[in-house]
Backbone as CSV, one residue per row, in Angstrom:
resi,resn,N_x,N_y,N_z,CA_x,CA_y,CA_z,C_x,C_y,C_z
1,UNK,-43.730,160.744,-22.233,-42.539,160.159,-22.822,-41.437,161.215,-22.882
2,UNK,-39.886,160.938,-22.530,-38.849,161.382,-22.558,-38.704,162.046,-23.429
3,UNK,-37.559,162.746,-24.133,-37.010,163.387,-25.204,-36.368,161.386,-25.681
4,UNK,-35.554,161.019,-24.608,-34.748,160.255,-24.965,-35.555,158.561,-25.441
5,UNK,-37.092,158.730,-24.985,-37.730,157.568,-25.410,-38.352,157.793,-26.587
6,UNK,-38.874,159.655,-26.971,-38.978,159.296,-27.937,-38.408,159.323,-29.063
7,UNK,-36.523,160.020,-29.464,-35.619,159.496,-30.319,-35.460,157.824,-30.167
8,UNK,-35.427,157.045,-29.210,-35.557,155.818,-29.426,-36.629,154.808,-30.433
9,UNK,-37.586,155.551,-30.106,-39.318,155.181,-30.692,-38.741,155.311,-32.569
10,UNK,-38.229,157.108,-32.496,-38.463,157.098,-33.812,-37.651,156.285,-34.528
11,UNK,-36.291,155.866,-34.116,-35.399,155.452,-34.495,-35.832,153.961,-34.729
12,UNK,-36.179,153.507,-33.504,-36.576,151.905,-34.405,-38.112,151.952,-35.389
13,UNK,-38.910,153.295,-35.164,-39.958,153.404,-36.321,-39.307,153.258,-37.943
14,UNK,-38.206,153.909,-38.029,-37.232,154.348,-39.114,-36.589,153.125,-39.370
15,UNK,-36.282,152.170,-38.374,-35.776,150.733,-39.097,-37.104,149.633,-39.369
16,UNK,-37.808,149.992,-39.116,-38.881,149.244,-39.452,-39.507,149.731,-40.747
17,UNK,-39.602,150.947,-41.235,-39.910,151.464,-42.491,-38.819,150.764,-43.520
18,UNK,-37.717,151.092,-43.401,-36.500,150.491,-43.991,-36.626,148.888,-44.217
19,UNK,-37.176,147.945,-42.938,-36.856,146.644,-42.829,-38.064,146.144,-43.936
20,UNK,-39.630,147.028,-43.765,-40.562,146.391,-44.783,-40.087,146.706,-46.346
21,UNK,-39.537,148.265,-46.358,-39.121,148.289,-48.046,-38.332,147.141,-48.119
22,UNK,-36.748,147.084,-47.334,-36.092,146.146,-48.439,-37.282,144.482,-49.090
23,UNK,-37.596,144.468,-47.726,-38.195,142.873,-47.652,-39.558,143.281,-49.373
24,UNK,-40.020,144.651,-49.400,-40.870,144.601,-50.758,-40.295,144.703,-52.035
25,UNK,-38.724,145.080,-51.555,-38.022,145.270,-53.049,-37.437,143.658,-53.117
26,UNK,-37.360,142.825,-51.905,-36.596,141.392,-52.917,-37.590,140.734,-53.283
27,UNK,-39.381,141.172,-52.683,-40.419,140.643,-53.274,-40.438,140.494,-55.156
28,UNK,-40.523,142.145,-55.130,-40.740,142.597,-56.388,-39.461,141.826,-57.364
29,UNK,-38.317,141.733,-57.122,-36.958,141.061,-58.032,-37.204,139.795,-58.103
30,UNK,-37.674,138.864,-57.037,-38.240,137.634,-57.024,-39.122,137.566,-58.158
31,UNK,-39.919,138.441,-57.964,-41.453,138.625,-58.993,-40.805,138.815,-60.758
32,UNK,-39.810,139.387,-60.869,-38.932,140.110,-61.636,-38.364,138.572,-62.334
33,UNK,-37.736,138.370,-61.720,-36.852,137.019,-61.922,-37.665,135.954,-62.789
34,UNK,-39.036,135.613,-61.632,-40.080,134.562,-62.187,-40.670,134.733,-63.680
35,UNK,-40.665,136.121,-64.063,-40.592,136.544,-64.976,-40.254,136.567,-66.685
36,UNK,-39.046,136.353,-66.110,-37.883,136.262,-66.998,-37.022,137.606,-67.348
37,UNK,-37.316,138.414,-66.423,-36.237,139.426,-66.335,-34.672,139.326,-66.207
38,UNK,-34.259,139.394,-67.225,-32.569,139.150,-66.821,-31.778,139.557,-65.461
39,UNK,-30.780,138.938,-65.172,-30.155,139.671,-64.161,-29.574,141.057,-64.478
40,UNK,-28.808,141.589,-65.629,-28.684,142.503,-65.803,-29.668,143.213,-65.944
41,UNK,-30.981,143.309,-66.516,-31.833,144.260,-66.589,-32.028,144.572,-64.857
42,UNK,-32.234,143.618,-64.103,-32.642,143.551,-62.354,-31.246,145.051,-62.254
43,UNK,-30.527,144.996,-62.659,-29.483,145.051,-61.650,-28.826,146.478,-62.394
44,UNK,-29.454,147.266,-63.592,-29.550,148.082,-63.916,-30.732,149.251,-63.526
45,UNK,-31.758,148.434,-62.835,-32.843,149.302,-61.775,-31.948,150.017,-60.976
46,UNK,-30.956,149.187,-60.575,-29.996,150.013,-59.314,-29.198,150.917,-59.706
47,UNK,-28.793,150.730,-61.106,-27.246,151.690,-60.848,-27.643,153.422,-61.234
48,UNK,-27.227,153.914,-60.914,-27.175,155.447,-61.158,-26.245,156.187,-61.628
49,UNK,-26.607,156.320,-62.718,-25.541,157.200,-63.338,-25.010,158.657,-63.062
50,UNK,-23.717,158.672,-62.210,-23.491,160.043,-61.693,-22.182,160.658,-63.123
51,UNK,-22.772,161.898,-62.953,-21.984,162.970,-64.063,-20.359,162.726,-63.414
52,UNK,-19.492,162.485,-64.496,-17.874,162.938,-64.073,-17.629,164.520,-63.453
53,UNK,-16.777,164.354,-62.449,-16.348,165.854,-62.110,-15.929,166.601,-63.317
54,UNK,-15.561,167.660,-63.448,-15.357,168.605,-63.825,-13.888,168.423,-63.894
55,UNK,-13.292,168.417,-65.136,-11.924,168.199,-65.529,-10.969,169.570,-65.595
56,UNK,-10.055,170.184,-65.189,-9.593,171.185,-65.933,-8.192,171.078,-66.356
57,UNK,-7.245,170.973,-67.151,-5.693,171.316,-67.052,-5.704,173.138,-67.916
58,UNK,-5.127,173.670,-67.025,-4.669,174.904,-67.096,-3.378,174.994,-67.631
59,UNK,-2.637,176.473,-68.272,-2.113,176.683,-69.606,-1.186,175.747,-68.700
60,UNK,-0.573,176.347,-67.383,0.868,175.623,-66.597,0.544,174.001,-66.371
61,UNK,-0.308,173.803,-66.921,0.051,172.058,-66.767,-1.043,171.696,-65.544
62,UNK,-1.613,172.740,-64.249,-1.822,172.185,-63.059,-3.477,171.847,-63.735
63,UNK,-3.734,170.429,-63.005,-4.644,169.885,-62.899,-5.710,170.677,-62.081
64,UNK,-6.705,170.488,-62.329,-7.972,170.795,-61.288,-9.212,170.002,-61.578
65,UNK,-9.896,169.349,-60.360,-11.109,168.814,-60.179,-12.315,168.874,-59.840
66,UNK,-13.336,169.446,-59.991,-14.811,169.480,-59.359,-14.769,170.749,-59.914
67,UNK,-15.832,171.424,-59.472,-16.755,172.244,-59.166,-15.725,173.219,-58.537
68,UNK,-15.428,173.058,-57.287,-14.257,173.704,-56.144,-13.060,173.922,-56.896
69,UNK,-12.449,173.368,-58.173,-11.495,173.326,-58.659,-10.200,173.023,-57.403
70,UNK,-10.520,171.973,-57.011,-9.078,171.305,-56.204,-8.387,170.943,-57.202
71,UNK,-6.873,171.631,-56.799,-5.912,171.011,-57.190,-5.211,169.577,-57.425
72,UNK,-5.139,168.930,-58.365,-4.628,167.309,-57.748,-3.049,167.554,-58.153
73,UNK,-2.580,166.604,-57.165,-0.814,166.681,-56.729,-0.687,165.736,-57.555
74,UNK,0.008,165.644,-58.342,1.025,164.489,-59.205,2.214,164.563,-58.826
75,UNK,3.405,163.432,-59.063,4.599,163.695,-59.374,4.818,163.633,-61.073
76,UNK,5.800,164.166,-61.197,5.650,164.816,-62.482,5.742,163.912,-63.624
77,UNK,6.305,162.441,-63.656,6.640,161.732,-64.757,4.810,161.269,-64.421
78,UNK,4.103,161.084,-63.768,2.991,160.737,-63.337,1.779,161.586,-64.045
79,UNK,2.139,162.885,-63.723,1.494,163.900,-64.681,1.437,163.637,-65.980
80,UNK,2.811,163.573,-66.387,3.040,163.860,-67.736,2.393,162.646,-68.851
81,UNK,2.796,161.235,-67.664,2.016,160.414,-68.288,0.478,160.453,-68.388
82,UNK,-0.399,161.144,-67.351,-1.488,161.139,-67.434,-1.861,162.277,-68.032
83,UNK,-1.399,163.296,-68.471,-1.294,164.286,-69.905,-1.550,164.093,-70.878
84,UNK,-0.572,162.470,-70.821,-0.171,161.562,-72.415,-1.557,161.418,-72.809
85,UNK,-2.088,160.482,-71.742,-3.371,159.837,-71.883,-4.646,160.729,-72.391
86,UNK,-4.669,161.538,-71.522,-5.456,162.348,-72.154,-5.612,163.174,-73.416
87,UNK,-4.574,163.278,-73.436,-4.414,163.772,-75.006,-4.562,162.804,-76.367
88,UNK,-4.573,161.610,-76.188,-4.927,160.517,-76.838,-6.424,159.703,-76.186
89,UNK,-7.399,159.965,-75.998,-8.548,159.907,-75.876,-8.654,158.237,-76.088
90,UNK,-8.429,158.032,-77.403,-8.555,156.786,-78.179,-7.909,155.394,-77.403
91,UNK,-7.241,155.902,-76.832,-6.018,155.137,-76.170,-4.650,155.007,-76.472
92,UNK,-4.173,154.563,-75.792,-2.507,153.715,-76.180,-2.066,152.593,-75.997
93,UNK,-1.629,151.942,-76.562,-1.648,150.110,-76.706,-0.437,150.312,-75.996
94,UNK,-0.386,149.760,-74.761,0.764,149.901,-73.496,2.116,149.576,-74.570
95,UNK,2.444,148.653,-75.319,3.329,148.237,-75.768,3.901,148.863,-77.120
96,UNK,3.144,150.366,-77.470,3.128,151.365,-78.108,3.939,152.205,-77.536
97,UNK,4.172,152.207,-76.252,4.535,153.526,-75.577,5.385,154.156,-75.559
98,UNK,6.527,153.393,-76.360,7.819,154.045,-76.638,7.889,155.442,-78.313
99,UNK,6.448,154.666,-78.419,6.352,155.439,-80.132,5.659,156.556,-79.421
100,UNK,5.663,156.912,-78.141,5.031,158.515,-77.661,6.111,158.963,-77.151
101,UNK,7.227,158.595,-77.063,8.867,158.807,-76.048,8.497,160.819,-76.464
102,UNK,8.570,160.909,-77.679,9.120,162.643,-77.919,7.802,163.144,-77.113
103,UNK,6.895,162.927,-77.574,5.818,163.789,-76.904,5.560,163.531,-75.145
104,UNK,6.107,162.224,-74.618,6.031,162.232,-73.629,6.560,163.343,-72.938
105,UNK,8.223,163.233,-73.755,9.196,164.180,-73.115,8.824,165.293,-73.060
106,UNK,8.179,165.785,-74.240,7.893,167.297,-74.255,7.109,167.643,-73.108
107,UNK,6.043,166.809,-72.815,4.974,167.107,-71.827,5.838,166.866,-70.242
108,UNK,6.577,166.060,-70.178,7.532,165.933,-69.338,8.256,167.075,-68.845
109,UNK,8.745,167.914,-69.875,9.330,169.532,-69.949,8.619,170.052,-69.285
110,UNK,7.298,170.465,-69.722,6.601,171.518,-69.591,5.906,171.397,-68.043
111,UNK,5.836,169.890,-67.590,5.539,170.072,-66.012,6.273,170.128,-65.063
112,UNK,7.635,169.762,-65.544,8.981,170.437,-64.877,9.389,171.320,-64.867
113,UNK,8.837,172.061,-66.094,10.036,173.039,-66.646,11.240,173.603,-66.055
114,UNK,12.107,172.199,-66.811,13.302,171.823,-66.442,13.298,171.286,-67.795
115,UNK,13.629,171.885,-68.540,14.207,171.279,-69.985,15.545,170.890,-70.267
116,UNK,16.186,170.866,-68.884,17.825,170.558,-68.656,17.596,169.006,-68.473
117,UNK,16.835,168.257,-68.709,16.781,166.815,-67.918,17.283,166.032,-69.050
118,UNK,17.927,164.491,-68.270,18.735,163.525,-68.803,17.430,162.833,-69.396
119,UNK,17.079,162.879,-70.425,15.963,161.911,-70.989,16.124,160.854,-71.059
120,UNK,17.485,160.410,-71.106,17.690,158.775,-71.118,17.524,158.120,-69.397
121,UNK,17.051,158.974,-68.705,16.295,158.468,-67.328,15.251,158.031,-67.761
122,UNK,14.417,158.744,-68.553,12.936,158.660,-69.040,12.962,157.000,-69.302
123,UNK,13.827,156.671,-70.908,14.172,155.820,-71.213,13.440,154.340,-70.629
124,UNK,14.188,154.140,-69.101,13.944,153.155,-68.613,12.477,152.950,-67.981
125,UNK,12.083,153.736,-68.401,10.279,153.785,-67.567,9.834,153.389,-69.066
126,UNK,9.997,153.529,-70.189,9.176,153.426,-71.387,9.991,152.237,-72.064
């Protein structure tokens, strides 16, 4: 046998391993079901809980993500709003948002720093 017959061989060996699991896992959910296993319990077998990246904001405002600490690009009213957010954990009732206007701004400053800005631009976004 070839090199090239037998990557073929293994390759459909490998979908055939694959084709009997799935066909034993809708056995077993069937089996599950008859049961009286909820759908959510079924359907919590699957999910996997992966850890959040790695958050950082540094003293200058810049964001960083993972492990690698990549930088993420904002534009700055974008930042500042997602600053907001974070700094309020709890949330903000969207229709609140004008009662964060000063602190927006401030945080607004500090990722511009451009403390020369017309705030009544801000205004119309909040």
């Amino acid at each position: 046998m070839g090199r090239s017959q037998k990557g073929e061989s293994s390759k459909e060996l490998e979908r055939q391993v694959r084709s009997t699991l799935l066909n034993d896992i809708k056995q077993k959910i069937s089996l599950l079901r008859e049961s009286g296993i909820s759908e959510s319990e079924i359907a919590s077998l699957f999910y996997v809980e992966r850890p959040l990246p790695l958050l950082i904001v540094g003293k200058d405002n810049r964001i960083f993500l993972g492990d690698k600490r990549n930088e993420v690009h904002l534009e700055p009213l974008v930042k500042a709003i997602y600053l907001l957010f974070l700094k309020h954990p709890e949330g903000i009732v969207f229709k609140s948002l004008p009662d964060y206007r000063k602190e927006l701004t401030s945080l607004y400053d500090k990722v511009t720093l451009n403390p020369v800005f017309n705030h009544g631009d801000m205004v119309k976004y909040l």
